[in-house]
N, C-alpha and C positions, 0 to 999 in steps of 0.2 A: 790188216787193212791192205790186203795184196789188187794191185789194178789186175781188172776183167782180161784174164786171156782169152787166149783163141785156140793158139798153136794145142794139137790134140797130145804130142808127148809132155809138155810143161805143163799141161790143163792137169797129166797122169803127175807128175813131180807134187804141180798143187797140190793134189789129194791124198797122196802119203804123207807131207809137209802137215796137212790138215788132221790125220790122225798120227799123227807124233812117228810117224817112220822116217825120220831124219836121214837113216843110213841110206835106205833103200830110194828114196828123195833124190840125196847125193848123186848117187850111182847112175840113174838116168841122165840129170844134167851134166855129169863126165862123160858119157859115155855117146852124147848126143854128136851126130857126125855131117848134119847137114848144117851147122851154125854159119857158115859163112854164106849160105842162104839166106838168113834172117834178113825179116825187112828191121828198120831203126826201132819200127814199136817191138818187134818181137826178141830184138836182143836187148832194148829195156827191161820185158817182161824175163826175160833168164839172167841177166844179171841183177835184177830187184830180187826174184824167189831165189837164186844161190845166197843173197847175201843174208835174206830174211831166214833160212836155214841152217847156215853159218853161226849168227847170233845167238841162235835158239840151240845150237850145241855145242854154245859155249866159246866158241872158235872166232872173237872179236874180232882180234887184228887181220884177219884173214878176210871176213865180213867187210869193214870200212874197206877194203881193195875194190871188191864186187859194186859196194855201195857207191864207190865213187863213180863206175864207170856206166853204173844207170843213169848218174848224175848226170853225166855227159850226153848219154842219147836221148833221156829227155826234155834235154836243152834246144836238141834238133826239133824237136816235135811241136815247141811251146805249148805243152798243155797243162794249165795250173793243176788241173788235181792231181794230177800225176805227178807232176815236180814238189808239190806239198806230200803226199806217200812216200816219195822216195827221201826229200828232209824228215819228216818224222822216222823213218828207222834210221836216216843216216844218226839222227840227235838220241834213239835208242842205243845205237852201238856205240857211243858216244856217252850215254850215261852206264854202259856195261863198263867201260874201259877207263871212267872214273875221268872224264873229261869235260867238267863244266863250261868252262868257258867255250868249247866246240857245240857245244849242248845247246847252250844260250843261241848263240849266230844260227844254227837252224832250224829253231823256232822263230827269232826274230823277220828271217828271210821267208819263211811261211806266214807269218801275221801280214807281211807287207804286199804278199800274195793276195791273201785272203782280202786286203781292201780295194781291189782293181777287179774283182769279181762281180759280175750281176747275173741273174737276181740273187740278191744278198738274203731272198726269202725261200728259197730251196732246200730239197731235204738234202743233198749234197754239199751245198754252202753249210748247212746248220750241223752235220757229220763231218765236213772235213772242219768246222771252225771249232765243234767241240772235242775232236782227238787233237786240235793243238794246245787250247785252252788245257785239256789231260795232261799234256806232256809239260803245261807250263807251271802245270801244278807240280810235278815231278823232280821238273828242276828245283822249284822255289824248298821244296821237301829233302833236297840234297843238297843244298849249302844250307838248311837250317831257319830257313825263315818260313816258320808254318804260319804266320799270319797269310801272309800273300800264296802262301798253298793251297790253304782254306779259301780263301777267296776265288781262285782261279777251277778249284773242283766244283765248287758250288757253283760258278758259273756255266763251266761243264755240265755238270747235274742237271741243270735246268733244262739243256738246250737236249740233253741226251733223252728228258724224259718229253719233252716236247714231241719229239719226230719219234718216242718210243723204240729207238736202238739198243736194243739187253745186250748184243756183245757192247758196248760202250760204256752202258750203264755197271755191267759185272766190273770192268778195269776200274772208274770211277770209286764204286762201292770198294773195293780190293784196297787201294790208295787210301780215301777216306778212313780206312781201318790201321792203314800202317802207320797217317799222320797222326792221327789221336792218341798211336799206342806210343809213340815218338812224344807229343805232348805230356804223356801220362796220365790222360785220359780213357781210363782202361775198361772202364765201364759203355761209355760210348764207341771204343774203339771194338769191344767185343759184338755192339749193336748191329757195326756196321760189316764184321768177320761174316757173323752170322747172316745178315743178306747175302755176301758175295756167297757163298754155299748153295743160298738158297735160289740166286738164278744160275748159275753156274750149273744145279742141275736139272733148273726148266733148260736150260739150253742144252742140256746133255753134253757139255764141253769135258772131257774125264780130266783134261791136262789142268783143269783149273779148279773142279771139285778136289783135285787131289791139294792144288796151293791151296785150297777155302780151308779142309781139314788140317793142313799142316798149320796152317797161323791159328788155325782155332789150338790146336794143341801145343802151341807155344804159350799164348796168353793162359790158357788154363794152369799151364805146366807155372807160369810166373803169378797165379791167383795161390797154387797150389791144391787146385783142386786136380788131383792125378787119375782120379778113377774117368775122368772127363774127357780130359788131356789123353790119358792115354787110348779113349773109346776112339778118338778121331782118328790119333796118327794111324791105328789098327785098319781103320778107316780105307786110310789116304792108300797105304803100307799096302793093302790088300790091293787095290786100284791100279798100284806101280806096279806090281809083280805079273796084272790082269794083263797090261798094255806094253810092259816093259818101258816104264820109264826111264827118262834121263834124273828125273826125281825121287829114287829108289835111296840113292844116297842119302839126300836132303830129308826127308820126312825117318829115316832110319836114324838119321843126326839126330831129330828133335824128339824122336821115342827115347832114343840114346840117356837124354838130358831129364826127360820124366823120370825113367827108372832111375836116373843119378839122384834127382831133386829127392823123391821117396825112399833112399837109400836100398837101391831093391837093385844092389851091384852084381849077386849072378844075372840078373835078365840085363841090365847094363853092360855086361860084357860076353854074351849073347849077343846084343844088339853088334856091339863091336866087332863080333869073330867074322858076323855076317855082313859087317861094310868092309874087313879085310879083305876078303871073298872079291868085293868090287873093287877093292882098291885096286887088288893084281891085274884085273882087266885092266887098268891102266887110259881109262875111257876120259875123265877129266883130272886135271892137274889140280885143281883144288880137292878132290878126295886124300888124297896123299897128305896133305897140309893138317886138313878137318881130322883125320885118321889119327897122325902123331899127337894133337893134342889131347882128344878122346883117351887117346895111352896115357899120358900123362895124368890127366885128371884124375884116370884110374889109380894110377900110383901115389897122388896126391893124398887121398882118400885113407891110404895106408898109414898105420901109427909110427914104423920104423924111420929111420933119418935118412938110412941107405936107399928106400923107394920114394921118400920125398926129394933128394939129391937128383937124383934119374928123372922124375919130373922134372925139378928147376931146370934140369939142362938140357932138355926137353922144348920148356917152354922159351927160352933161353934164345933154341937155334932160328924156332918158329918168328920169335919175335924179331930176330935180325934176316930173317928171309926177305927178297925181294917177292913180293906179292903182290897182285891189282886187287884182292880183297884184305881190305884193310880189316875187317872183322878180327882176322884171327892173329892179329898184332896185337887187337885190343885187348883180346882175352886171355891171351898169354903173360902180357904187361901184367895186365889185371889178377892173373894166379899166380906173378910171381911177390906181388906187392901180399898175396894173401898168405903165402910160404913164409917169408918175413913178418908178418904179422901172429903170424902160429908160433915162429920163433922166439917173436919179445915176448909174446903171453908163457913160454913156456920157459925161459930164460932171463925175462927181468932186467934185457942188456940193453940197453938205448941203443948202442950204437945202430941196432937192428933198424932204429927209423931213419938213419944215415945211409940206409944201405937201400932205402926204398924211394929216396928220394929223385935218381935218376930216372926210376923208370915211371914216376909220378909226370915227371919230365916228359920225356916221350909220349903219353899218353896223352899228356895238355899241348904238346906240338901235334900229334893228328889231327886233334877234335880241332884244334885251329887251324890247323891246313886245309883239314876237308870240312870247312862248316858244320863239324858234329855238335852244335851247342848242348843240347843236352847231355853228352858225355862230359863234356866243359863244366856245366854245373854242377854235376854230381861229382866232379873231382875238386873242385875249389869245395866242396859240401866235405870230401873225402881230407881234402888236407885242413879245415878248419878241426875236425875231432881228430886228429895227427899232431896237432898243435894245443888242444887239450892235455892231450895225453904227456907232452912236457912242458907243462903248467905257461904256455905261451898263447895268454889270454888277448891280449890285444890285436895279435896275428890271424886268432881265430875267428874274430869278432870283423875283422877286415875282410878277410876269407868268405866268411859267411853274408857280406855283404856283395863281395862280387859274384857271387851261386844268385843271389836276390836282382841282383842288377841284369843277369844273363839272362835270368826266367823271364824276367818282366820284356824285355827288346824280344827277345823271341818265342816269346808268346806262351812260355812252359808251363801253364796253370797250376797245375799240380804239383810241379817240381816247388816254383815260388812257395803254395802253400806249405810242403814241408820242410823249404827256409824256415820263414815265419817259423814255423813250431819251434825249430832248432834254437832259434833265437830266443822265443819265451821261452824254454828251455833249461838253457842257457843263465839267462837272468835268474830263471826260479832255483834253480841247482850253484849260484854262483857260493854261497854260504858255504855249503859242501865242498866244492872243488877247493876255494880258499882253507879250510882243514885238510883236504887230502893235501894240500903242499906244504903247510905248518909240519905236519906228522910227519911228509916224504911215503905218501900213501901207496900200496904195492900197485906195478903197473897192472895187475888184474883187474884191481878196483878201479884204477882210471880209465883204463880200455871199455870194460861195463858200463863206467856212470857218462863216458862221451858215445855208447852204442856204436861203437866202431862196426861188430860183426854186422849188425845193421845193415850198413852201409858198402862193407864190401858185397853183400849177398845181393845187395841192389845193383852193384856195377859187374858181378857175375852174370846177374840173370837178364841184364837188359839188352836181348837179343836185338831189338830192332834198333841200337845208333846206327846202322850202316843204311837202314832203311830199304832193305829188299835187295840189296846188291846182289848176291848170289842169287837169287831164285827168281827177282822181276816179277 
């Protein structure tokens, strides 16, 4: 949502920006030598497209500098739509940089825009009021309250299909699929995958058919249907190579995790050799991150203690890394909680669940630091059958109430419903647990009859708690 240039070099910056030539984008607006020419709009317009370019390659902190200083000239200007474009990316590079609170205040200052505007019946008022209603959907989807995200897209939705804006409508559709899949409503969530695809390529946008096939082949890859899964990424895969994406990585990731899921580890480590390859370019700092764990995984996978060892310390480093993508704390935590859990079943030693408990910890200080409730619930879900497992029934039953109490506040339908299950469950198997603890029943039988494996394979594969953070 870039304001209308004029200047004829920034109009050329626009339209490499437009077809994803970031570099070459760059290199004109560095290079540009009459700026101190600029009248106030047109050094608006080159500090909005640096910043919007910035963001888009990854290069945040760098981004909010530019952004702020559009801020400033089109302050001179007073012109509401312009200063509501320039808050909508600043509250973009703001939800890139994991900064809600900043997020918040520049849609708030844009809504308060939008009520001193007339006519309140324009196709301008009705576009610029539904990319903030989008973004307030955004926010409300990254602190975790998909009620009011729902709310605020469907409000969006309305006004987008109103005035018939498809680039509006595709970001809309794109959201709507990541909140449902966040929900665990995966069925719905794939409804709405599959539209964003489907105008993404009436609109011939390739940077965003390529996001459609990448989340389509994550939810597949999490259905397990692989033959599907992996038709899209090939898809996507094919599309990055055509244009040279910055998404070469990302959709290489999510093939990565098909072949892993299918056990089909030569082509998984194929995929791997070939994000080595990118990683050496050295282009974004979270390939590096994404890369070592992929290693790890791979080792994981291994029957030996000496390749499982090399993972933990692996996942180990990753997990104590300073990182703005918290994703890969989560999944690191989460393989090393699974490494320990390979151990007790293979060793029969408690102390093994003393030893997972820290990092249980850490995992429930994210999800609570950054609004992730749904990782929250599947981890109070995760340590009630942890607390099965040594016969500490009253803990579990608590546990299992506060996973029921999170779903229901924030709205987790599905999650709630298999509470509930866990609970009747629970009650129906209580006869049974009560003899495994008379006998001192082996921890393999208790592992099985509380579906531990279950349940970590659910907080492996639940790619979207971060909710798009890496790829937006």
């Amino acid at each position: 949502m870039i304001p209308t240039i004029n200047n004829q070099e920034l109009k050329h910056a626009e339209y490499l920006k437009n077809n994803w030539k970031l570099k070459e984008a760059l290199k004109i607006l560095d290079n540009l030598t009459n700026r101190e020419e600029f009248t106030t709009q047109e050094r608006f317009q080159f500090y909005f497209l640096k910043a919007s370019i910035l963001v888009d390659n990854l290069n945040s902190k760098e981004a909010a500098k530019f952004a702020d200083l559009a801020y400033k000239e089109i302050k001179e200007l007073n012109s509401d739509y312009d200063t509501i474009r320039i808050l909508l990316l600043k509250c973009y590079i703001f939800a890139s940089l994991l900064e809600p609170n900043n997020q918040l205040e520049m849609i708030n200052e844009a809504e308060e825009i939008l009520t001193r505007i007339n006519p309140k019946f324009s196709q301008e008022f009705k576009l610029m009021k539904g990319h903030v209603l989008l973004n307030k959907g955004r926010y409300y989807c990254g602190i975790g309250d998909l009620n009011h995200c729902l709310s605020f897209l469907s409000e969006a939705s309305q006004l987008a299909y109103e005035i018939n804006d498809k680039n509006l409508i595709v970001q809309i559709s794109k959201w709507l699929g990541i909140t449902y899949d966040v929900r665990g409503e995966h069925n719905r969530a794939l409804e709405y995958k599959k539209r964003y695809l489907e105008l993404a390529i009436e609109l011939n946008d390739v940077q965003e058919i390529i996001g459609a096939h990448d989340t389509l082949g994550i939810i597949f890859t999490e259905k397990g249907e692989l033959n599907e899964a992996i038709k899209h990424l090939e898809k996507g895969l094919s599309l990055c190579y055509k244009i040279n994406s910055w998404k070469t990585f990302i959709v290489s990731s999510s093939l990565f995790h098909a072949y892993l899921k299918g056990n089909c580890l030569d082509r998984a480590l194929q995929c791997h050799d070939r994000m080595g390859n990118l990683v050496k370019q050295g282009t974004y700092k979270f390939n590096e991150v994404a890369y070592r764990l992929q290693e790890a995984e791979l080792l994981k996978r291994k029957p030996d203690e000496i390749s499982r060892t090399k993972a933990e310390k692996i996942f180990k480093e990753v997990a104590d890394k300073e990182t703005l993508f918290i994703e890969f704390k989560i999944i690191a935590l989460v393989n090393i909680c699974d490494l320990y859990l390979t151990r007790l079943k293979e060793t029969c030693n408690l102390n093994e669940l003393d030893k997972i408990q820290p990092y249980i910890n850490k995992i429930r200080f994210i999800a609570e630091n950054n609004g992730v409730y749904s990782l929250l619930a599947e981890m109070c879900l995760f340590q009630a059958k942890l607390k099965l497992v040594s016969f500490e029934f009253k803990e579990a039953k608590e546990l299992l109430t506060q996973a029921l109490n999170l779903a229901y506040i924030h709205g987790l339908n599905l999650v709630a419903k298999r509470v509930e299950d866990e609970q009747t469950e629970l009650s129906k198997d209580f006869i049974k647990w009560q003899k495994l603890r008379k006998s001192g029943g082996k921890i393999a039988e208790r592992m099985d009859l509380a579906r531990l494996e279950e349940q970590i394979q659910i907080l492996l594969q639940k790619r979207n708690y971060l909710k798009g953070n890496i790829s937006g």
